[in-house]
N, C-alpha and C positions, 0 to 999 in steps of 0.2 A: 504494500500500500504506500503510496507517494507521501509525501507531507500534506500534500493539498488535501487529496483524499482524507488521510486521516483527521486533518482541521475540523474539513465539512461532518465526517463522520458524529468528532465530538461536539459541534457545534451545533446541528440540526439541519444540517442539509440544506436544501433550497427555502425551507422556511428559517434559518440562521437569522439571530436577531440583528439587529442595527450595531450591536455594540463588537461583533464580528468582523465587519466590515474590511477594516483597516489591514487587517493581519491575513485574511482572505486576499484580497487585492494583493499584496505583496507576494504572497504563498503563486497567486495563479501567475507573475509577473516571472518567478524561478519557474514554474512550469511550463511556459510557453520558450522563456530562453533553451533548456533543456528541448523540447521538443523542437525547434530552430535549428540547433546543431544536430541532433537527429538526423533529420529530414536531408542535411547536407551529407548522408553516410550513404553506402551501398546498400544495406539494410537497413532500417529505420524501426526503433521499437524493441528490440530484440534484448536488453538488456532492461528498460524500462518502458513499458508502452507509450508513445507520445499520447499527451491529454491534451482535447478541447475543453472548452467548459462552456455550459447555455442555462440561460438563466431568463426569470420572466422580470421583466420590467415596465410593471402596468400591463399595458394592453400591447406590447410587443416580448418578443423572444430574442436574446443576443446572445449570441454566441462568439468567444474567444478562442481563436486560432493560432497556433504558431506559425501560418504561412504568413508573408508579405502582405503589406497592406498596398502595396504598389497594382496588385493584380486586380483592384477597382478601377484603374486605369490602363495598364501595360497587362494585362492574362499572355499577351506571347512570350513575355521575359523568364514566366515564372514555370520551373521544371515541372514536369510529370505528377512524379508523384506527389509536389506540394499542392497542385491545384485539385488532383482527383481527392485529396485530404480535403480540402474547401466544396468539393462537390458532393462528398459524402454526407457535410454538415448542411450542406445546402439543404440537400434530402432529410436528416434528420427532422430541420428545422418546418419543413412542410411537414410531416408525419406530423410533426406535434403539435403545430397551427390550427389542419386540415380545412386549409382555403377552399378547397373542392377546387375542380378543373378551372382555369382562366377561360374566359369570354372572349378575351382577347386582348392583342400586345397591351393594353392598357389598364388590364387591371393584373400586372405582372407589377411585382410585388418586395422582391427581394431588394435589399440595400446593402451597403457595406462601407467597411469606415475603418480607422485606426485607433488603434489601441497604444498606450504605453509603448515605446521603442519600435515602431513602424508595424507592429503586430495586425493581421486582418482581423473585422470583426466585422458580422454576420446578423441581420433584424431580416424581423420576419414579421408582420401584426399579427397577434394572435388573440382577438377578442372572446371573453368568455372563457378563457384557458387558466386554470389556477393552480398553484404551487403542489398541490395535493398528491399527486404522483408524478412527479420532476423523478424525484431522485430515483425510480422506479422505471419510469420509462425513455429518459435524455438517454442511459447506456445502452438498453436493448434497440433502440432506434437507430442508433448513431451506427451500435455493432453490423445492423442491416446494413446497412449503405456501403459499409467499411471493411466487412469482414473480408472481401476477392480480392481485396488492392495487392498488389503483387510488393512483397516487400517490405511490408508497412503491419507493424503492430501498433495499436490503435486505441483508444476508449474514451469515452465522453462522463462528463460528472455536471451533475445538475448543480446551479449555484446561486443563491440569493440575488436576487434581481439590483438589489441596491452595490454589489460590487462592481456593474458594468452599467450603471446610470447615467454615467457620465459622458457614453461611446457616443457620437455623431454619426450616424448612415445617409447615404446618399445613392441614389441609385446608380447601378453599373454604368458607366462611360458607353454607348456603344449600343444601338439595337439590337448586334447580335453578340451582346457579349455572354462568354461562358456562363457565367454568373444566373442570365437573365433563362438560357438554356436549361442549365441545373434544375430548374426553377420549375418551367415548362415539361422537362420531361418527369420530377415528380410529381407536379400535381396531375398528370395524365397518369399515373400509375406504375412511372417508373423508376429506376434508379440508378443517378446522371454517375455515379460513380464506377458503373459497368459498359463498357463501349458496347457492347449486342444488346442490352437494354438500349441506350441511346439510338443508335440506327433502328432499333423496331419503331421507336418514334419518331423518328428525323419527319415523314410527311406532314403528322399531325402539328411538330414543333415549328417547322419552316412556314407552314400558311400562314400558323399562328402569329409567328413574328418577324418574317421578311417584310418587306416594303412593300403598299399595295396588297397585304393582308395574302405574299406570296405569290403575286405578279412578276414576272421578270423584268428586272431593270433594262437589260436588252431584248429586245423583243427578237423573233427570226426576222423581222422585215426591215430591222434599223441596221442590222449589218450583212450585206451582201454575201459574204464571203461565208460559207457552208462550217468549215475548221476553226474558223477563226469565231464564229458565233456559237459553235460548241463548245471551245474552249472558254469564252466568257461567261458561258451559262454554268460549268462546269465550276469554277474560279469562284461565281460568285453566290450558286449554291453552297457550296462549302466553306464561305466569310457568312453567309447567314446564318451557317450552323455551328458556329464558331470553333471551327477544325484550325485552330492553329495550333495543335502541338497534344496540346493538353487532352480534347476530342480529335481522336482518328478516324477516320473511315475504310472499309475494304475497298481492294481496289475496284474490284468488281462490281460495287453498287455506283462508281463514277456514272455508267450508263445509265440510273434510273431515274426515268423520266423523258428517256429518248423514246424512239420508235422507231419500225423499220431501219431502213442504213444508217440512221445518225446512231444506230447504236453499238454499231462497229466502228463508224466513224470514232463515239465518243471514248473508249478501247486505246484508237491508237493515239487519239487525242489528249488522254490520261496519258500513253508511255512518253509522248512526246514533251508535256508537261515536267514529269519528271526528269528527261534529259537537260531539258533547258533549266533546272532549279527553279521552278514555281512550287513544285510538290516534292515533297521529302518525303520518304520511305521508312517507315518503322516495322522491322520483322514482327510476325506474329508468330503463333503457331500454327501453322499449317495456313497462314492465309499473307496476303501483303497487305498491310498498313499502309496509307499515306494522311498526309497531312498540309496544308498550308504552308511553305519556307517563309519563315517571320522575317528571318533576313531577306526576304525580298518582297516586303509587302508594299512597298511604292511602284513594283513592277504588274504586283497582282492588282492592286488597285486601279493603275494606270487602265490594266485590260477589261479591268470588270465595267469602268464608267466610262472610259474613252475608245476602247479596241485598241489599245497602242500597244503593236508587239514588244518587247523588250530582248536589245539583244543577247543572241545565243538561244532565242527560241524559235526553230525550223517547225510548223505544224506539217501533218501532213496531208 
């Protein structure tokens, strides 16, 4: 048991009184440091579980991270497995809200903000929801989301609202940011922390929150060129989905959405992508991964709103 843990243990958990406070806060500020340098190791957890912590604050839920709080801005900066840690709480944090399915991009919901020493932190509204099983339900919730992460030992502790009171959220940076995804694909019934959970929901999530309620920003008739309007469609389906790094997709589902020849077209238009450094390649098991090259996001964006090839990219 961490220090923290055993704090909350003798103090009372998420109902801990005000006089708590002080020593909580401090207790979770060594906990997220520790989890910090974790998260920078090959394995993460393995000696002591990295902890978040989520807590009710009135009529919202805040959760404390040891990932970056940069990544309400920058999500390409920040590695793997810090953000699928941030996607796991993400999920936690809808399970315990239970917003029910979004309407639409506009009643998306998630916020995030910094904590002490650049720390991510995580709101959710949660009306109605009261302290009464926090400390019962924040770990078996959080273990869902969190249990597949490759490499990562994990667990969450419910915490008096008044130690994270103070946190400022603001919404993700960015229509299609991970964050706003996360978000999206739990409240559909999934869980953003699993890539085959996410791609089962990629359609329902992209109408949801692409531009134009999943319109395409290029149409086939605004660009002539056959390769060249697959490759945009392709580029900018996957910034909606927000596949920069952190979300993968197989390569094989590049195609969906095409039809007839454009979906062989869209095939070599994916291998050609990746030749030219638009999309990066993450091995799987037994499948190929790609994703968005963040170091060339001025190129991918250039294609996605202007058709502007960038060179070193030959379509075919």
């Amino acid at each position: 048991m961490s220090a923290l843990a055993a704090a909350l243990a003798e103090s009372g958990g998420a109902g801990a009184p005000p006089a708590a406070t002080a020593q909580l806060r401090a207790l979770l500020l060594a906990t997220l440091r520790h989890g910090r340098a974790e998260l920078a190791l090959r394995r993460s957890g393995y000696g002591a579980p990295v902890e978040v912590a989520i807590g009710l604050d009135g009529d919202r839920l805040v959760a404390a991270t040891p990932a970056t709080a940069a990544l309400r801005a920058d999500p390409e900066q920040v590695p793997e497995r810090e953000w699928l840690l941030a996607a796991a709480v993400a999920g936690a944090l809808v399970d315990l809200a239970e917003p029910g399915p979004p309407r639409d991009a506009a009643a998306m919901a998630i916020g995030a903000g910094e904590l002490d020493a650049g720390f991510l932190a995580l709101a959710l509204p949660a009306p109605g929801l009261t302290t009464d099983s926090l400390d019962e339900l924040v770990p078996l919730l959080f273990d869902d989301h969190a249990g597949g992460i490759d490499r990562l030992r994990a667990t969450a502790l419910a915490l008096p609202g008044a130690v994270l009171a103070d946190v400022l959220t603001r919404p993700p940076i960015g229509a299609g940011h991970p964050l706003r995804i996360a978000e999206a694909v739990a409240r559909l019934g999934g869980r953003p922390a699993d890539a085959r959970s996410v791609d089962e929901h990629e359609d329902a999530v992209y109408g949801l929150l692409a531009p134009d309620g999943g319109a395409r920003a290029v149409s086939p008739h605004e660009d002539p060129d056959p390769a060249r309007r697959v490759a945009r469609r392709i580029l900018q389906r996957l910034n909606g989905m927000g596949k920069w790094g952190g979300y993968h997709t197989d390569f094989a589902h590049l195609a969906r959405g095409f039809a007839g020849n454009d979906r062989a077209l869209a095939q070599a238009v994916g291998e050609a992508l990746l030749v030219g450094g638009l999309l990066a390649e993450k091995p799987s098991v037994g499948q190929r991964h790609v994703f968005l090259n963040p170091r060339r996001a001025a190129d991918i964006h250039g294609m996605i709103e202007r058709g502007e090839l960038p060179a070193g990219l030959t379509l075919p």
